[in-house]
Each structure stands twice: as C-alpha cells, then as structure tokens.
N, C-alpha and C positions, 0 to 999 in steps of 0.2 A: 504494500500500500504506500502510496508517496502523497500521503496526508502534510497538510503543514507544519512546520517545525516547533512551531509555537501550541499547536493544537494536539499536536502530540505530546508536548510536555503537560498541557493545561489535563489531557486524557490521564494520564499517569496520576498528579495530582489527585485528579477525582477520586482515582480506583483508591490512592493511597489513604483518601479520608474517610473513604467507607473502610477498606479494612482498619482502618488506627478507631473508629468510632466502634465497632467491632469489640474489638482489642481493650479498648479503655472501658464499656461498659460491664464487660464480661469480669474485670477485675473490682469491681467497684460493688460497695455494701452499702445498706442503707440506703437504697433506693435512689440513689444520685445518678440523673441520667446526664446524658453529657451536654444537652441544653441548660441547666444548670449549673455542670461546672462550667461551661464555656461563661456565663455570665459570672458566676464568683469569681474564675481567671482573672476577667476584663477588668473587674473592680483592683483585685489583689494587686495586678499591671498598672492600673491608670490613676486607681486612688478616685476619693471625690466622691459626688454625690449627682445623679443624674433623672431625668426624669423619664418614666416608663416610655416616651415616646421617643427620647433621644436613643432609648436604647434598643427598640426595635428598630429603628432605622439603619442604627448599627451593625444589628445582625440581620437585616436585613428578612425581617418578618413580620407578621402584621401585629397591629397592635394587642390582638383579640390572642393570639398565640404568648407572646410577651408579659399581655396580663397574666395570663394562667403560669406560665413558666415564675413569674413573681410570686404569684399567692403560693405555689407550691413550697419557695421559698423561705418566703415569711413565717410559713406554716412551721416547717425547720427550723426555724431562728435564726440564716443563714446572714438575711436582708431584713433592713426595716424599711418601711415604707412611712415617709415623717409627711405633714404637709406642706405643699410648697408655700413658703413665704410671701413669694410674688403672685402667686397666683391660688386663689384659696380654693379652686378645685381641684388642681394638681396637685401630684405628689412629687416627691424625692425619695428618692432609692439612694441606701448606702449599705455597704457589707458589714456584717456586726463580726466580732470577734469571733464567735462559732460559725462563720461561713469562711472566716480565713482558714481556721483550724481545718475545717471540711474540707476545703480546697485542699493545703497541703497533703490531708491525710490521703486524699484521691491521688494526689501525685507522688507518696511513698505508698501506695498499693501497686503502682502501676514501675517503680522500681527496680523489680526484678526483671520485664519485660523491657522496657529502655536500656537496661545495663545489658540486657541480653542482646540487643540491636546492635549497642554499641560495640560489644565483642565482637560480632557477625563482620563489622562495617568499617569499625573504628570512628573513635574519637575525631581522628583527624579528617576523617570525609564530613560525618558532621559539621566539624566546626569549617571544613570548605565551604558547602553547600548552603549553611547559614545566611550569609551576606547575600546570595544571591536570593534566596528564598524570600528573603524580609525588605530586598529592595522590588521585588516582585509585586508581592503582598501592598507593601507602599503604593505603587503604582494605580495597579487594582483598584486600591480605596481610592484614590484621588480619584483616576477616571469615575468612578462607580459617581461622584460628588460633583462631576460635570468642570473638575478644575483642569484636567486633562484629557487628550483623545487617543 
C-alpha cells in the first residue's frame, strides 16, 4: 500500500491508543476508567481550576459526556466541582488530593507494564521518540484551535 507518510504514522498512533487504552484499563482497580484518568492527568499536568466546558473542548467531547465523566468523579472525591465566581451558574473543577493520589496510584499499577516496554525498546528510543511525539501533539492542538493549518 503507498498510503501517505503522515497517514500512516497518524494509522499506527491510533492502533497504539487503543491497544495502550486496553492495556491501562485492564490494570486498573476501582473502577477508574481511562476517561477519568485522562482528566485527573490533565489537572495533575496543568494545575488550576477549569470549567466543565473548557474541559470538554479539550478533550474534545460533548458536554453531556464530560458532565457524566465529572459527577462520576466527584462521586470518588477525585474532583470538586466549586461555583464559578464569575459566573453563578457555572462551575469550576479542581483535582482534590484523592484524585492526585488516584492518579498516581493508576500510574504505579501500570509500572510493571511500562518498565516492561521499556526493556523491550529501551529507554533511549523513548526518550528519542518523545520530542517528536509532543511537538506533534503540539501541532494537532493548535490546528485543532484554528491557530494553524
């Protein structure tokens, strides 16, 4: 097949996020699906506090999915959902202590399978492959925000 070069990397990507989505739920207790952690992540990553709708935009899903993915949270004691200041229908979302701890512990479950990667592949392809990945992702986002084409 002499698909495009870029289409076939983007193909690979995909294949690689269903198997790692796979891979990470299968390891994982307490009912933490990986919509979930991917928003604990975000917080643990970016810090702050943001509003349900900035963060569906984010991940790019609708609001009505984002809400449920929240209360499921809250429910957890993961996230608080405070009201917005400025705006007294809105809310604000922040990570509480027990969704950082939750986070992390998701990601020393998943330990043994990453170290195992990492022996397969090594360290040092990772840390190759990184920079290119994350200026990738960069991009992605910015187009996806209509700052680039």
């Amino acid at each position: 097949m002499n698909d495009p070069l870029a289409f076939r990397l983007l193909n690979e990507i995909g294949i690689i996020a269903q198997l790692s989505k796979t891979l990470f739920e299968r390891q994982m207790s307490g009912g933490l699906t990986l919509p979930q952690f991917t928003v604990l992540n975000h917080f643990a990553r970016l810090g702050g506090e943001k509003s349900p709708a900035d963060l569906a935009r984010a991940f790019q899903v609708t609001r009505g999915t984002m809400t449920s993915t929240l209360q499921r949270l809250e429910q957890k004691g993961y996230v608080a959902l405070d009201p917005d200041p400025a705006d007294g229908r809105g809310k604000r979302v922040r990570l509480t202590p027990a969704g950082l701890a939750a986070r992390n512990a998701a990601i020393a479950a998943l330990g043994p399978r990453t170290a195992e990667l990492e022996r397969a592949f090594g360290s040092e392809a990772f840390a190759a492959a990184l920079p290119f990945l994350t200026d990738l992702r960069t991009h992605l986002d910015r187009a996806r925000d209509g700052e680039e084409g």
